[in-house]
N, C-alpha and C positions, 0 to 999 in steps of 0.2 A: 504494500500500500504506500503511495507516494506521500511522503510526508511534507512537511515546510520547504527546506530546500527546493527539494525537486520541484513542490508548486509554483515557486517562484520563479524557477528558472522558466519554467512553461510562462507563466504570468510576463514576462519580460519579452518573452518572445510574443507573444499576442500585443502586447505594447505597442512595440514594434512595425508588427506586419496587420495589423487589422484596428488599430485603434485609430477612429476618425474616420474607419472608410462609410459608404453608404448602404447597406444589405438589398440586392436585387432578389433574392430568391433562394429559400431554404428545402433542402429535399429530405425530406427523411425516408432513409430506407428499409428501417427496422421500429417496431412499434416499441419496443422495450427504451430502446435510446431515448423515449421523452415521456414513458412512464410519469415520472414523477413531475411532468405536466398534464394537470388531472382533465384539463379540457381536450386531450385528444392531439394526436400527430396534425392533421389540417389547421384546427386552432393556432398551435405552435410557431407555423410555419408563414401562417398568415399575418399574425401579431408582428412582426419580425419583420416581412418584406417594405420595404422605403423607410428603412430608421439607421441614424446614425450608431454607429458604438463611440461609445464615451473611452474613458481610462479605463485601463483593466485594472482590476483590484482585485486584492484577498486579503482573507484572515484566517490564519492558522493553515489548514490545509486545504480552506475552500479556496476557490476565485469565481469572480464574476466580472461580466461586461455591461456594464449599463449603458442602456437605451439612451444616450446623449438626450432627445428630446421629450422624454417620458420621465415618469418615477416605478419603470420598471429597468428587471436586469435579467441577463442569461446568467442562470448559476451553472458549474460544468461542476461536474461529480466524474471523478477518475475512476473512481472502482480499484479495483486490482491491474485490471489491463487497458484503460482506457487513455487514448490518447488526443493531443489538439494538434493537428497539423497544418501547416502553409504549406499547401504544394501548388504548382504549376496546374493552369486549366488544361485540358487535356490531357495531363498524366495518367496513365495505368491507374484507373480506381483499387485501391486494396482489399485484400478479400476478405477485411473485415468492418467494410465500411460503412458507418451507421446516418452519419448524418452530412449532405455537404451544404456549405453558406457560398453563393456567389454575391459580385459586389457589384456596385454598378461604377464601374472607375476603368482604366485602362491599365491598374496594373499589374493584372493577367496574371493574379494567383488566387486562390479558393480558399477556404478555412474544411478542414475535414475531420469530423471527429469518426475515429477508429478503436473499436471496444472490442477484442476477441470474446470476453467471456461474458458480453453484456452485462455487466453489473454496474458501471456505470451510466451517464445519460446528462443532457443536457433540459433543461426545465427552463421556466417565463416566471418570476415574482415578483410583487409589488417590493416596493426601499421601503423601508424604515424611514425617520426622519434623518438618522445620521447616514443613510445611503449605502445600509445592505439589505442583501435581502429579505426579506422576512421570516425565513423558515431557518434562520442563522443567527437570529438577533441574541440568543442565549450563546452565543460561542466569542469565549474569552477572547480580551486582547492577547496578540504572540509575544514572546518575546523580544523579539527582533521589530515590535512598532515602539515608537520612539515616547509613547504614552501608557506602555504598561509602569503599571503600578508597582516597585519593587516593596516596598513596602507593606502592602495589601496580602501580598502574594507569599511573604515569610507570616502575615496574620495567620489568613489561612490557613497556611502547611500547621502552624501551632496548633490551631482551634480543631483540625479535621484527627480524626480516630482513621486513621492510614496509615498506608506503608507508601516510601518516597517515592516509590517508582508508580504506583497506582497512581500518586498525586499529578505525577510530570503526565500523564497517558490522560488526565484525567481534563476535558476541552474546556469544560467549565469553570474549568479555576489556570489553565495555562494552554493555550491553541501551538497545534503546530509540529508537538513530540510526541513522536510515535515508540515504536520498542527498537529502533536501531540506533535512533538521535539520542533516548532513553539510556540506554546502555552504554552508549558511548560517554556519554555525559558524566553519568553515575564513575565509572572505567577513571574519568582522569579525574574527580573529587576524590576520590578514594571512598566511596559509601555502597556500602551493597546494597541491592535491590528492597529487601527485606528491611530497613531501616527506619521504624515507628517517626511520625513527620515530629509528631511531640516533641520527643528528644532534640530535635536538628535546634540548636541557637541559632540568631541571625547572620554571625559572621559566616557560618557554615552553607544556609542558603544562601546568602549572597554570590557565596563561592561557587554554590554550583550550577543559579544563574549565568554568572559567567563563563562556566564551562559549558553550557547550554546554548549560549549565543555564540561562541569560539568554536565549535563543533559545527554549529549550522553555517555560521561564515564559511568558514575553509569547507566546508560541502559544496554549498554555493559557487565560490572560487571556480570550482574543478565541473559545473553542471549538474550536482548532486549523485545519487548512488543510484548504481544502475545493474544490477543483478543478473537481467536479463536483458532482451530485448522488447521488453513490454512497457517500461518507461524511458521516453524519450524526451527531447525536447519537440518545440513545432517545427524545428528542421532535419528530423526526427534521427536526431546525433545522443549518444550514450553521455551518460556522468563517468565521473571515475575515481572518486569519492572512496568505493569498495576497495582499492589499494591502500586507503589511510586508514582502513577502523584499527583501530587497537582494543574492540571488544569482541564484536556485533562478529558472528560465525567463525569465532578462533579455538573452537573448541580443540581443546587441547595441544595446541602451541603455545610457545611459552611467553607468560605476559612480557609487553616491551619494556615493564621497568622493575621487578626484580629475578624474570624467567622464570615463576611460577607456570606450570601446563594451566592455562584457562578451563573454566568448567562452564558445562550448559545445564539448565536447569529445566523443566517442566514449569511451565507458568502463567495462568490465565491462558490456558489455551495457545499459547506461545513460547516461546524457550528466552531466556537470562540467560547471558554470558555476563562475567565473570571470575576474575582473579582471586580465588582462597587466602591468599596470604595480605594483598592490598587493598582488601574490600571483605575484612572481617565483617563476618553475620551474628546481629546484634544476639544477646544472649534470649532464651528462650521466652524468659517470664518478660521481656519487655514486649514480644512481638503483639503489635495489635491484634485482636481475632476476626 
């Protein structure tokens, strides 16, 4: 699942190549890709045709384009395998192509979104009055906006009956970290997963706030992580991010800073890595239940 990074980098690229054009004509080719626009693929498509796109925005792992002359916006849901792409008109349609936007402009490229597993889609919702969409409006400032609350956000970690790494996955109180940002995070604070929020003093989140935002910069940097070829950007080029984890799938290589073998863990449905020796697990009777 594409986390902050990677949304970004996709967000930059729609900046880019489709923000300010005009939309001529929206095709949807699969009825799942706009599910979660409840009025129907036709509706979708027709709301849509003669409106400008605005800036592309996001928050946390969403993004959206708003309708420059409305107080509506396209919100894009990645899924697992969904992609935004700028290709050339007449290129080879992909054979997993769900939705294309043409524009009315001369310069002869298309918007295409690309889901192999449909689980993504793109949807039409009314803004908020701060200018997301509405079915978002509960989804926390990231860390990386320039208006998150550090302070708020060590409250929080004190007040919630968790564990640190729930807290960081957790959208409503921090947007954007997922379990590899999570992990990697956790990896250079030196805190295991397992780690009661209670206990953490403020100097300690502070700390790993800023290994939260250092982690996701230098993702950034490199196009974020890319696994496979199911996240791309919209010129639909890989991250390379997965050459820097020092956590996130090293099971059993030795940690980069005292060569402990790293361990993986069973974990909400997901696996923890983790260093034994650098990322002591708190003792039993603290552990939240």
């Amino acid at each position: 699942m594409p986390e902050l990074p990677e949304v970004e980098v996709v967000r930059r690229g729609l900046q880019s190549w489709v923000s300010g054009r005009t939309i001529a004509e929206v095709q949807v080719l699969h009825p799942r890709a706009v599910r979660r626009h409840l009025a129907g693929a036709q509706d979708f498509a027709a709301r849509l045709k003669g409106h400008s796109v605005g800036i592309a925005r996001r928050r946390g792992k969403y993004l959206w384009l708003p309708l420059a002359d409305t107080d509506t916006s396209i919100l894009g849901h990645l899924g697992m395998s969904g992609q935004l792409l700028v290709q050339p008109e007449g290129a080879t349609d992909e054979k997993h192509l769900r939705i294309r936007v043409r524009f009315d402009d001369s310069i002869g490229s298309e918007l295409r979104f690309v889901d192999q597993r449909t689980f993504g889609g793109l949807s039409l919702h009314d803004n908020t009055p701060d200018g997301l969409p509405d079915v978002i409006a509960h989804i926390a400032r990231d860390p990386l906006d320039p208006a998150f609350d550090d302070d708020a956000f060590h409250t929080a970690l004190r007040l919630r009956r968790t564990t640190v790494k729930r807290a960081l996955l957790d959208q409503s109180l921090i947007s954007g970290v997922g379990n590899i940002y999570a992990d990697e995070a956790l990896w250079r604070a030196k805190l295991h997963y397992e780690r009661p929020t209670a206990t953490l003093p403020r100097p300690r989140a502070v700390e790993l706030l800023g290994h939260v935002r250092d982690v996701m910069n230098a993702a950034l940097a490199v196009g974020g992580t890319s696994f496979d070829s199911l996240y791309v950007n919209v010129n639909g080029e890989s991250g390379y991010f997965e050459r820097s984890l020092d956590a996130y799938g090293r099971e059993d290589e030795p940690c980069r800073r005292c060569g402990t073998p790293m361990r993986r863990r069973a974990w909400m449905n997901r696996s923890s890595y983790y260093c034994p020796r650098c990322q002591r697990a708190p003792r039993p009777s603290r552990v939240s239940s």
